[in-house]
C-alpha positions in Angstrom: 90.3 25.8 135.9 90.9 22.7 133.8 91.7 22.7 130.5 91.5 20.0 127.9 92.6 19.9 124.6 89.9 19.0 122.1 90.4 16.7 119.4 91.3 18.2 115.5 88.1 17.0 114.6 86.9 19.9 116.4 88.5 22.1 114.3 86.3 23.3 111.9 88.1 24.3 108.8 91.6 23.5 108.7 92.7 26.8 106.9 91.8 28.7 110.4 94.8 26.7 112.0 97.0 27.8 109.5 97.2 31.3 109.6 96.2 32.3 113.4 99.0 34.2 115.4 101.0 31.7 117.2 99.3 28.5 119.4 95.1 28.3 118.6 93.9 28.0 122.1 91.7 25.9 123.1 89.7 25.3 126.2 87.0 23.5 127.8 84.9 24.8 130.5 85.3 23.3 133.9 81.6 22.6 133.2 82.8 20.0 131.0 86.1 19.3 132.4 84.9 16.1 134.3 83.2 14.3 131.9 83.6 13.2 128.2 82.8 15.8 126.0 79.6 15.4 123.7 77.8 18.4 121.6 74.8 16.6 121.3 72.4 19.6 122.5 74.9 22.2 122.4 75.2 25.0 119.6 78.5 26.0 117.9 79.4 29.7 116.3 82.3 31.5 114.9 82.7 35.0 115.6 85.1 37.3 113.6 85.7 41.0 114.7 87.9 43.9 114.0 88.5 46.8 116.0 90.1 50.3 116.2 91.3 50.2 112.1 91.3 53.9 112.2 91.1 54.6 108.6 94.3 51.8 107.6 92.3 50.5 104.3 95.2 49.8 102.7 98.4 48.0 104.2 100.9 49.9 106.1 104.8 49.4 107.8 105.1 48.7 110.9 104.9 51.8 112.1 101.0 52.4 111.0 102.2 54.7 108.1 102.1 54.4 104.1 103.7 50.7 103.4 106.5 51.9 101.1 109.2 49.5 101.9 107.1 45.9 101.6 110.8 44.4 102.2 110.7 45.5 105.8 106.8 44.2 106.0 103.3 45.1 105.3 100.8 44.8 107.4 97.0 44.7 107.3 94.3 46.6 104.9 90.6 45.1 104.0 92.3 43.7 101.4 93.8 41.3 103.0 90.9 40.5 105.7 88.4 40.0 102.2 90.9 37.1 101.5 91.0 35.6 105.1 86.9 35.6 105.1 86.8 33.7 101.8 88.9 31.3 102.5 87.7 30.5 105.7 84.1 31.4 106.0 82.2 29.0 104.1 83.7 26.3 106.2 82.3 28.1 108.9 78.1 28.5 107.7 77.6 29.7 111.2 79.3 32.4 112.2 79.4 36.4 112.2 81.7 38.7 110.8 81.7 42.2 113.8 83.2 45.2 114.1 84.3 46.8 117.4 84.5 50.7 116.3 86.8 53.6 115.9 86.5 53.5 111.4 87.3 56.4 111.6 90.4 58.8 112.0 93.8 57.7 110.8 94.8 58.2 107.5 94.2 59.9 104.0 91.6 58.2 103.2 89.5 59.2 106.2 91.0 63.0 105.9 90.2 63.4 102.4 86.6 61.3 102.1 85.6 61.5 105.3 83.3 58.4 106.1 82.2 57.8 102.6 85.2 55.5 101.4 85.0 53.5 104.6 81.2 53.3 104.5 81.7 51.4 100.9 84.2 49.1 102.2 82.9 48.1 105.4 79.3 47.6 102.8 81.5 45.6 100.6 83.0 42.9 103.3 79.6 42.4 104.5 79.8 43.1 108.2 76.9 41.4 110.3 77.1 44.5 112.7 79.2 46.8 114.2 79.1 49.1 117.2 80.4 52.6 117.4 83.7 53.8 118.7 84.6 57.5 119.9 85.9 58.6 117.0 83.1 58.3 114.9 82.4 61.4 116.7 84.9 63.2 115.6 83.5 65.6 112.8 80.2 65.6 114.7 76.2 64.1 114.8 76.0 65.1 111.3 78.7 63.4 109.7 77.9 60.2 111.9 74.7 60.0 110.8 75.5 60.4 107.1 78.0 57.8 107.5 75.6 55.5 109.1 72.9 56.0 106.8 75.1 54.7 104.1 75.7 50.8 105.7 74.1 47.4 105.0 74.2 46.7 108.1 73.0 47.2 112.2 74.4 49.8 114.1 74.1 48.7 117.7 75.1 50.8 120.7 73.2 50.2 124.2 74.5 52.9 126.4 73.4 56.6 123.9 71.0 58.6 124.2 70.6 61.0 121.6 67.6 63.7 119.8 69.5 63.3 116.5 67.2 62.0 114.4 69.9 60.4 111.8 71.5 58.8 115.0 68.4 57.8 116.7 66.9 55.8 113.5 70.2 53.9 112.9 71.4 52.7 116.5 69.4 50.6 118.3 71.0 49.2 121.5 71.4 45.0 120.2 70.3 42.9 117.3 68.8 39.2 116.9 70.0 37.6 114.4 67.3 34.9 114.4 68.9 32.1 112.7 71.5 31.8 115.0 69.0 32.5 118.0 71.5 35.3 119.2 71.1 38.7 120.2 74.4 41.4 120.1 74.5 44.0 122.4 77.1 46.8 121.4 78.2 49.8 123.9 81.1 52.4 123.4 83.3 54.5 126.2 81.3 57.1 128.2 83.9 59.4 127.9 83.2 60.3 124.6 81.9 63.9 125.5 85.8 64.8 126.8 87.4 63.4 123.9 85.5 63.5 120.9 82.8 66.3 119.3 79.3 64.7 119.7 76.3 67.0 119.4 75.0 68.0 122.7 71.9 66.3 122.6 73.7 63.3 122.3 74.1 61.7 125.5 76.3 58.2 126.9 75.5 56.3 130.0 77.5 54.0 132.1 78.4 50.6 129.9 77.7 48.4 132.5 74.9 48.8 133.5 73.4 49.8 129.6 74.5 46.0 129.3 73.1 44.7 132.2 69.5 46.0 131.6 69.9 44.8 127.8 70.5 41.5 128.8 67.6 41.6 131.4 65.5 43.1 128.9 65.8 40.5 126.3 65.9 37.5 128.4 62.6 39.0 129.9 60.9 39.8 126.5 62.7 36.4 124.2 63.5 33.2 124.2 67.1 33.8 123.6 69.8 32.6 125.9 72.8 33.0 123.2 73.5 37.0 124.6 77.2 38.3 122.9 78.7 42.1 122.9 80.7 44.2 121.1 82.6 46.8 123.8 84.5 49.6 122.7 85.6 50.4 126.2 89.0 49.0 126.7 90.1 45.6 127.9 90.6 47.2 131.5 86.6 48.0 131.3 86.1 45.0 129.6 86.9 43.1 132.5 84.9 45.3 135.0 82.0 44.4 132.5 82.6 41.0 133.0 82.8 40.6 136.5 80.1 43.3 137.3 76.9 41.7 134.8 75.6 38.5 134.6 74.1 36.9 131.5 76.6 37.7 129.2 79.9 35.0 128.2 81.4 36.8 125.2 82.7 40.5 124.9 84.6 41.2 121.7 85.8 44.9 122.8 88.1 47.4 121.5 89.7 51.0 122.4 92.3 49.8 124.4 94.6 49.1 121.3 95.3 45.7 123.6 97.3 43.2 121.8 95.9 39.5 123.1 96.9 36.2 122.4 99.8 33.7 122.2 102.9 35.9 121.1 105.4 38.4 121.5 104.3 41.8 122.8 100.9 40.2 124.2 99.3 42.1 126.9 97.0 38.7 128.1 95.8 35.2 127.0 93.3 35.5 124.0 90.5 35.1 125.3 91.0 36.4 128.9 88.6 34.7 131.2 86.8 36.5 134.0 84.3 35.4 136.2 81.3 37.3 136.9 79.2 38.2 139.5 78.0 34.6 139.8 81.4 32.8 139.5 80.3 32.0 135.9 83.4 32.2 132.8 83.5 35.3 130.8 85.3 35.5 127.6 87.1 38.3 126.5 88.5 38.8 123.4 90.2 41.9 121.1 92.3 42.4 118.0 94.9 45.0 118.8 94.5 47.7 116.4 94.8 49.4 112.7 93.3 46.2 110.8 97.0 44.0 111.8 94.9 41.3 113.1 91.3 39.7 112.6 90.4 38.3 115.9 88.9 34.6 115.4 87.2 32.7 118.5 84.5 29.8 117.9 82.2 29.0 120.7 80.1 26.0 121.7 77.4 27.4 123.5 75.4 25.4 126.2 71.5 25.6 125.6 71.3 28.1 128.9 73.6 30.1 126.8 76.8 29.9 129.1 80.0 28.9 126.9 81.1 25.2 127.3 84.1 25.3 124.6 86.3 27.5 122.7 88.9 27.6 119.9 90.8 30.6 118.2 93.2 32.9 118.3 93.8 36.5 116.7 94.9 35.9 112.4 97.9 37.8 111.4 97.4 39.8 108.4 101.3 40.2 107.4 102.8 40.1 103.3 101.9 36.3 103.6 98.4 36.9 103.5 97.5 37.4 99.6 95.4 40.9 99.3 92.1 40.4 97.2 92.2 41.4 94.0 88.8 44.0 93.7 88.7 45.0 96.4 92.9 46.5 96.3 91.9 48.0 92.9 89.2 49.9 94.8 91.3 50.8 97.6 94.8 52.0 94.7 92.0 54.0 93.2 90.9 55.9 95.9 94.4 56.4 96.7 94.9 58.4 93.4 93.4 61.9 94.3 96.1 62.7 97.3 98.4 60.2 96.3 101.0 63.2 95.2 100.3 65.4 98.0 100.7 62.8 100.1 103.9 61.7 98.9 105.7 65.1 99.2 108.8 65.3 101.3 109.1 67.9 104.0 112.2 67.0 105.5 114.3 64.1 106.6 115.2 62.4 110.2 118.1 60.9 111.1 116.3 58.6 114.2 112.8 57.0 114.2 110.5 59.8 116.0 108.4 56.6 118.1 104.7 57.0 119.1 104.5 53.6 121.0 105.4 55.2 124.4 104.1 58.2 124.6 100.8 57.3 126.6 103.1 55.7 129.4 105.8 58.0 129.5 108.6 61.0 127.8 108.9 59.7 124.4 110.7 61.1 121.2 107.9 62.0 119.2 106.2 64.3 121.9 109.1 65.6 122.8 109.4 67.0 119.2 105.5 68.0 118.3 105.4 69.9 121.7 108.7 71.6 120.7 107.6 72.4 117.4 104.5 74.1 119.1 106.4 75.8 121.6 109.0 77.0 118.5 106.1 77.9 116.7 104.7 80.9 118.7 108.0 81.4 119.8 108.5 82.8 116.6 105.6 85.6 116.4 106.3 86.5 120.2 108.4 89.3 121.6 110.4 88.7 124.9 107.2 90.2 126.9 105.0 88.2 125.8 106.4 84.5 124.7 104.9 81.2 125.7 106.3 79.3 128.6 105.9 76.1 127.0 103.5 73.8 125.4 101.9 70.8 126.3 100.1 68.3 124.4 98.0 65.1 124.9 99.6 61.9 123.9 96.3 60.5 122.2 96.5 63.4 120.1 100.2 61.6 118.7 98.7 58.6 116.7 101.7 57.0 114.6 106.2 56.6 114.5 107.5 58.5 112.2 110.4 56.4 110.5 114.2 58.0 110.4 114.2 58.9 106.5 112.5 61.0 104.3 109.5 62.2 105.8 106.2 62.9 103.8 103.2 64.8 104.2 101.3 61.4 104.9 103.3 60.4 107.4 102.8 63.6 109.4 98.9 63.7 108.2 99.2 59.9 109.8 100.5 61.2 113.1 98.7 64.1 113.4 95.2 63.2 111.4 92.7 65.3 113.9 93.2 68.9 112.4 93.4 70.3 115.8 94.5 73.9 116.0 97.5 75.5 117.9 95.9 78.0 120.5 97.7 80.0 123.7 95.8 80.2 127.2 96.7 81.3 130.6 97.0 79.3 133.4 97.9 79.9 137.2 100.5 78.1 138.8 98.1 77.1 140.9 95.4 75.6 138.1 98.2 74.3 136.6 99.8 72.1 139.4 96.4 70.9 139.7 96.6 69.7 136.0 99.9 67.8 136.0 98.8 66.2 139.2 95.8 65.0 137.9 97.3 63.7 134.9 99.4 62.1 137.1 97.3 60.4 139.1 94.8 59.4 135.9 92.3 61.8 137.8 91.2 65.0 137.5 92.0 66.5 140.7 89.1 69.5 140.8 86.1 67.3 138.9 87.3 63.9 140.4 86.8 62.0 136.7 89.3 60.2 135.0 91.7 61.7 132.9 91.6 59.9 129.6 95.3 60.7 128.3 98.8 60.9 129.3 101.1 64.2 128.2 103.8 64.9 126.5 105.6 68.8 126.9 108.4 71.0 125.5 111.9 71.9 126.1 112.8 73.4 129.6 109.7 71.6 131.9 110.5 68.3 134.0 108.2 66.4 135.4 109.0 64.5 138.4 106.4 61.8 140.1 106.3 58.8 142.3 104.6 55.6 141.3 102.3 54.7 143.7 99.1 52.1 143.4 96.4 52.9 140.7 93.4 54.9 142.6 89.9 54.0 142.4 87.9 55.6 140.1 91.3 56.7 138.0 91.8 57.0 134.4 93.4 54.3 132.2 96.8 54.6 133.8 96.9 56.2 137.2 100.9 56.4 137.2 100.9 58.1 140.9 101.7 61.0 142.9 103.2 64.4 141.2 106.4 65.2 143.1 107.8 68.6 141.1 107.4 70.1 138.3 110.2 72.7 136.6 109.5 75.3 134.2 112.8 76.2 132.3 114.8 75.6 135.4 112.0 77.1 138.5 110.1 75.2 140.4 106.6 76.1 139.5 105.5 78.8 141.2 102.0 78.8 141.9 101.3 82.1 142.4 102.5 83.5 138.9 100.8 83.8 135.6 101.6 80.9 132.7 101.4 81.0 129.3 101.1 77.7 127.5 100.8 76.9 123.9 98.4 73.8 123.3 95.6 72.5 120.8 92.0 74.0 120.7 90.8 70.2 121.9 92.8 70.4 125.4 91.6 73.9 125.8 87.9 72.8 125.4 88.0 70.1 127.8 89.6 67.2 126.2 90.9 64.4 127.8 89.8 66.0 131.2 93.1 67.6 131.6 91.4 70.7 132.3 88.0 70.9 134.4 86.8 74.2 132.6 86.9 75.3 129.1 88.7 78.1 128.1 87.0 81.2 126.7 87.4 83.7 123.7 90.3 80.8 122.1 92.0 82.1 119.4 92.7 79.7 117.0 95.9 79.5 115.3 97.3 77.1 112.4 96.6 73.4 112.4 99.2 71.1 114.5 99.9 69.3 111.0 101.3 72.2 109.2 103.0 73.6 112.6 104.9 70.6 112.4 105.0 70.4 108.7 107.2 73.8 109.1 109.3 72.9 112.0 110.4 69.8 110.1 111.4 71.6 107.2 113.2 74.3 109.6 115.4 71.8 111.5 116.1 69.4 109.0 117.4 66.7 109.6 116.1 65.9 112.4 118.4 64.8 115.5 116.7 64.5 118.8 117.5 62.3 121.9 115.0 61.7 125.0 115.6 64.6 127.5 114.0 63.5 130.5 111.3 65.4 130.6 109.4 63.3 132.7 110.9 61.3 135.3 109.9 58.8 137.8 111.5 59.4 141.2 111.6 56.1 142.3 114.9 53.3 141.8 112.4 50.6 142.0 109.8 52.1 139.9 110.3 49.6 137.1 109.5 46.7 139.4 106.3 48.1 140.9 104.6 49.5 137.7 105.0 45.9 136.4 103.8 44.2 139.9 100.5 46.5 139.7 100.2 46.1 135.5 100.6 49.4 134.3 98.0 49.5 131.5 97.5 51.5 128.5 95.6 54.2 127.9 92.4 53.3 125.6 92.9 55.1 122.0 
């Protein structure tokens, strides 16, 4: 490919340039790179889009938690994003303002208002459209629906299938917006089912090829050429998408929590380009997560709808970016009702309890929730009949906890699902089979992907070789299970377990087990389990354990040679 840099005339809107992340790229199509460069006939856009804000209305630190210390940095909020769009948009009359999914699930302001706060936010930015992410799921059909009945704007989501009537009036599977003569396609992960609570008449089909016939359909029954999507799949899927359809050039996607773009900590070039089946440029484009950036690509489109040009580059929302003046008065008032419960101290830790690992390997913050569970029914258990250990899923852990005081909203943060602490058996046998799958990013008894990594208590090591990701795996497919010890015994898989875990695993989520459990007994929430085992140990003083090992002396080198990815959120 050869690229050319386009002249600053190009740039519409000088403010854009000031405040993207790093470098704006820019790029012309090897359509274009051989002869001078003329728009005459061609169509420009600008498309912003947001993805995976989980409930962060307001700024937060670094860590995705209550901003408290704004000298250490703030990041984010809608605040913030209502300024970007008004300085920027009306130098842009053509373009379309997106979301990518996952609203919900995150915060206080999801916990306590459930969709109704973000409903009137989202209403207020004026989103074009937006497509649904697996969390919207989370408190069920019903509370989707009410949610959706409450926006401005269209729901589009290809690849559902569902007898909810709520849910079937509001998503329809892409919109035309007719004056730009372009039609959006939205789809969302198939896996919702294993990870989230839709109704069971609600139904998700593969994304690919929901996109494919939606872009046959509407190139058979339009006149439309100008085809765009909104993914909440993951930028792993994102790229099977592209090379596996033809017809589409731009997929603004989500899930994946995949930072992109020209700085430090990027996981690939914003956009990522991908060719598809017919050796045709796809563009590929997403904005991290929690609101921290607004993702920002304009794109001159050819008449036949391919992409000739590009400019953009995700906007960093940091203290720099002035926070709109309504719209934070909104937002401080809404805060008002659980700002004091919120702000209550449990306990203190000496050392930052970090999230950012725990969906690639041991980190400190699983190592403590899965202890506090294990302490937990330790506690009400006689000798004969105590837990083993517990286990937990590392999408379950959503947020660092700073070294400090720590409040209720931090922990509420962390732990925002309300998922409760339950006890099953499991044989040795069964439960070899779990860690292996786990392991490998596939379930080993069901043969579908397993859509989390784990994190487990005191007293169980975990032992595995890296070996090459396997087809059909999950978002991670570390390798091959070598050992696993249960307070210093090799599992035997011919005894009886015990093991303390959340009501979600138990039930099927995150595939880490291929049958549900029966007759579960459920037990207190994980947020005031830990709630208590914070204010028991304080201060807290932890180290990594190895818990979970690789076997391997060169296993640093290979999982970066075969681009270890992370696990869609």
């Amino acid at each position: 490919m050869i690229k050319h840099l386009l002249t600053a005339a190009f740039l519409a809107g000088g403010a854009i340039a000031n405040i993207v992340q790093g470098k704006e790229d820019m790029l012309v199509s090897r359509r274009l790179s051989k002869r001078f460069y003329d728009d005459a006939g061609n169509y420009n856009i600008s498309f912003y889009h947001i993805n995976d804000v989980h409930a962060h209305l307001d700024q937060f630190s670094s860590s995705g938690t209550d901003c408290t210390k704004p000298e250490k940095g703030c990041y984010g909020g809608y605040a913030r994003v209502k300024t970007v769009l008004k300085e920027t948009r009306p130098s842009h009359p053509d373009s379309l303002l997106l979301n990518v999914g996952d609203e919900f699930q995150g915060t206080m302001f999801f916990t306590f208002y459930g969709g109704e706060k973000i409903a009137e936010t989202l209403n207020h930015i004026g989103f074009d459209a937006m497509t649904l992410g697996n969390h919207e799921f989370d408190r069920g059909d019903d509370h989707l629906g009410e949610f959706l009945s409450n926006l401005t704007f269209p729901i589009v989501t290809a690849n559902i299938i569902t007898d909810h009537p709520v849910l079937n009036r509001t998503i329809k599977p892409y919109h035309i917006f007719p004056e730009y003569d372009l039609a959006l396609i939205g789809v969302t992960t198939e896996t919702i089912p294993d990870i989230s609570q839709p109704g069971d008449g609600t139904k998700f089909t593969d994304p690919v090829q929901a996109v494919q016939a939606t872009v046959d359909h509407i190139r058979a029954t339009t006149n439309i050429t100008r085809i765009a999507a909104i993914t909440h799949i993951g930028y792993e899927e994102d790229q099977r998408l592209a090379r596996e359809t033809r017809g589409l050039y731009l997929i603004m996607g989500g899930h994946s929590h995949t930072p992109l773009g020209d700085f430090e900590g990027a996981e690939g070039p914003y956009p990522t380009i991908v060719e598809n089946v017919d050796g045709e440029e796809i563009f590929i484009v997403t904005a991290y997560r929690w609101g921290e950036y607004l993702g920002y690509i304009d794109v001159t489109y050819a008449p036949d709808g391919r992409i000739l040009a590009y400019h953009g580059a995700p906007i960093h929302l940091t203290n720099t970016t002035k926070q709109d003046e309504e719209l934070q008065a909104m937002v401080d008032e809404w805060r008002e009702p659980f700002e004091e419960f919120s702000k209550q101290e449990v306990g203190y830790s000496n050392v930052e309890l970090d999230q950012s690992a725990c969906q690639l390997k041991e980190c400190l913050l699983g190592d403590f929730v899965a202890d506090a569970m294990l302490q937990y029914r330790l506690n009400s258990s006689t000798a004969e009949n105590s837990p083993d250990f517990a286990l937990i899923n590392a999408g379950g852990i959503r947020a660092t906890i700073d070294a400090g005081p720590i409040t209720r909203g931090e922990i509420l943060t962390a732990f925002p699902f309300g998922n409760a602490i339950v006890e099953v058996p499991v044989s040795g046998e069964r439960l070899w089979k779990v860690f292996e799958g786990i392991i490998a990013g596939l379930n080993v008894e069901n043969g579908k992907a397993v859509t989390s990594f784990v994190q487990v208590s005191k007293g169980v090591v975990i032992k595995y070789k890296p070996d090459e990701l396997q087809e059909g795996a999950g978002n991670y497919g570390k390798g091959k299970l070598v050992s696993v010890k249960i307070n210093g015994k090799l599992l035997d898989k011919t005894k009886q377990y015990k093991i303390v875990t959340l009501d979600f695993i138990a039930t099927g989520g995150d595939n880490f087990f291929s049958e549900k459990f029966d007759n579960l007994v459920l037990l207190d929430t994980l947020d005031e389990v830990v709630v208590k085992h914070i204010g028991a140990v304080s201060p807290v003083e932890i180290a990594l354990e190895g818990r979970i090992k690789e076997v391997s002396d060169s296993c640093k080198k290979r999982r970066k040679a075969r681009g270890l990815k992370k696990r869609a959120m």
